[in-house]
N, C-alpha and C positions, 0 to 999 in steps of 0.2 A: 882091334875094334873099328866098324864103322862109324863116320863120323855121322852125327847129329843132323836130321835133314830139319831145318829151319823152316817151318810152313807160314809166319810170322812175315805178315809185309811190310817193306821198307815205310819209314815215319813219314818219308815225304809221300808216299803214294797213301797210308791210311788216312793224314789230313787234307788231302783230295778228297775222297771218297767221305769223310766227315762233313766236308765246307759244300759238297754236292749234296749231299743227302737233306743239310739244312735248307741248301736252297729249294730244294723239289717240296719240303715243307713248307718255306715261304710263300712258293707259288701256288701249291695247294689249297693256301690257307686262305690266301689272293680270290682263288678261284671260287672257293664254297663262298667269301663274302661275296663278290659280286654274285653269284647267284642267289644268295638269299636276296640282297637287295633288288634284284631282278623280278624276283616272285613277290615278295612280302613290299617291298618298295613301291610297286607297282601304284598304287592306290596315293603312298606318298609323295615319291619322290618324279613322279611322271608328270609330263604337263597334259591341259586336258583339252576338249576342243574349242572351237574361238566361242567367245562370249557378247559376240558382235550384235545377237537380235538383242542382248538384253542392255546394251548401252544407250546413250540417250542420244541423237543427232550434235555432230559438232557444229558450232560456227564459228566461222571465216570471215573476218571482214576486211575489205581491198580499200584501198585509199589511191588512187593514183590519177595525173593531175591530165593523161593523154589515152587513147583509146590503148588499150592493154592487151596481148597472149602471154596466157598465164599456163605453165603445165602441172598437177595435180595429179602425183600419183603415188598412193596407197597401197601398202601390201602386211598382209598378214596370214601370219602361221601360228595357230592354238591360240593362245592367248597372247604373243608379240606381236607388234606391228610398229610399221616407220611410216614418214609421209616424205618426198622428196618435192620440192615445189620450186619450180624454174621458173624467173621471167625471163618472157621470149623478147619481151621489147626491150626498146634502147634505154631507156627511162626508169630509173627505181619507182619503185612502188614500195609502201605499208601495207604489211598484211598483220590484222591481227588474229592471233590464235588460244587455244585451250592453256593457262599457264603449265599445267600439267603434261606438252606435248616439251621433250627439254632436247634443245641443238645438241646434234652432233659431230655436223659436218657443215661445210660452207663450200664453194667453189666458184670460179669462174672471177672472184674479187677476193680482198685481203678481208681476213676478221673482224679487223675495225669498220670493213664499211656495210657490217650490217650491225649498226646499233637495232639497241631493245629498249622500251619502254613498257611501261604497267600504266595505259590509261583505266584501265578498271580493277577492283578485285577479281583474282582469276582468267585478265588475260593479257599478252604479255603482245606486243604490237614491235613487228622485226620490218625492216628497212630492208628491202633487197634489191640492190643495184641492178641495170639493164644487165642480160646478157649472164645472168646469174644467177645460182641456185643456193636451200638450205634446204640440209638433212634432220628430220627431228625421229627419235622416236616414240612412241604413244603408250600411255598408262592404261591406257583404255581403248581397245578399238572402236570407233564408234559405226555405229548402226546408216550412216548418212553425212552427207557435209549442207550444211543451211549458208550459202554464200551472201554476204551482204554487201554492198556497195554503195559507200557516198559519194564519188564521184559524181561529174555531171557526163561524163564520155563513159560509153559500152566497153564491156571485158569480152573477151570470147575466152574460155576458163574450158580446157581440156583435164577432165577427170577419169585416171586407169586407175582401178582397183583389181589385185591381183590376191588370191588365195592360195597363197604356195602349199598348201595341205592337198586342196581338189585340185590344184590347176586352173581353175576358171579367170578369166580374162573381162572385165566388165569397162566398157570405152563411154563417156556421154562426152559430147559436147556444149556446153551452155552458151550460148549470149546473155551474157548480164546485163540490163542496164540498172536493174535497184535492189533485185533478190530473187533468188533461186535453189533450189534446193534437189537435191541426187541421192536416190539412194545407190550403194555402194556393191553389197553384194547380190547373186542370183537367187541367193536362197533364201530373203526376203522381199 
């Protein structure tokens, strides 16, 4: 008699072929969710464009005791946006801002030397060292910045507003000496 031809594959090669087969299910399963959420998500889970016309003007108010370059620049994409603000001079300055604009970053000095203060409800008044910047970023894009100044010495306040969606690049420069105000983007 011939012997018995075994068509029956080895146990180590069938749970191969098991442990593959799950995974091309996993990924499969992977795959159909993200494209439902892709299609039906769309409406949810997508962000939508800036909401910038319909925010109110920010204000800024500068405190500083020597003629001031302040840099001021603004950037947003859909509904996020940050504001990074450097003083160019040698001399700290106060700036107060929206409490709702919340630090993220600091540079050019150590943490402690930008104290915060709450001279008012809802605004939160940051110390920043000569030669120094702070990173915030914003709950709300606003539509403009309303610059106010108690000092008795001029700011010259360079504001870039940047739309990382279109691209567009918007530059003022101000001389402050008591109030001023900018709007931010082109398409209002």
């Amino acid at each position: 008699m011939k012997p018995a031809v075994v068509t029956a594959l080895p146990s180590k090669r069938r749970s191969l072929l098991a442990s593959l087969g799950f995974q091309v299910f996993i990924a499969g399963s992977a795959a159909v969710v993200l494209l439902a959420l892709g299609v039906v998500g769309q409406g949810l889970f997508a962000t939508h464009g800036s909401q910038a016309a319909d925010t109110p003007p920010a204000t800024v108010g500068l405190d500083h005791s020597s003629p001031l370059a302040l840099s001021f620049v603004i950037a947003r994409k859909e509904l996020a946006g940050y504001v990074n603000i450097t003083n160019d001079s040698p001399d700290p300055i106060r700036v107060s801002l929206p409490s709702t604009w919340q630090r993220v970053e600091v540079r050019g000095a150590a943490l402690t030397d930008f104290p915060a203060d709450i001279p008012a409800p809802d605004v939160v008044r940051w110390t920043i060292p000569g030669r120094a910047g702070i990173r915030l970023v914003l709950s709300a894009v606003p539509s403009s910045v309303h610059f106010d100044s108690v000092a008795a010495s001029s700011a010259a306040v360079t504001v870039k507003s940047i739309d990382l969606t279109t691209e567009q690049i918007r530059t003022n420069v101000l001389l402050l000496k008591e109030r001023a105000t900018t709007g931010l983007w082109n398409d209002e």
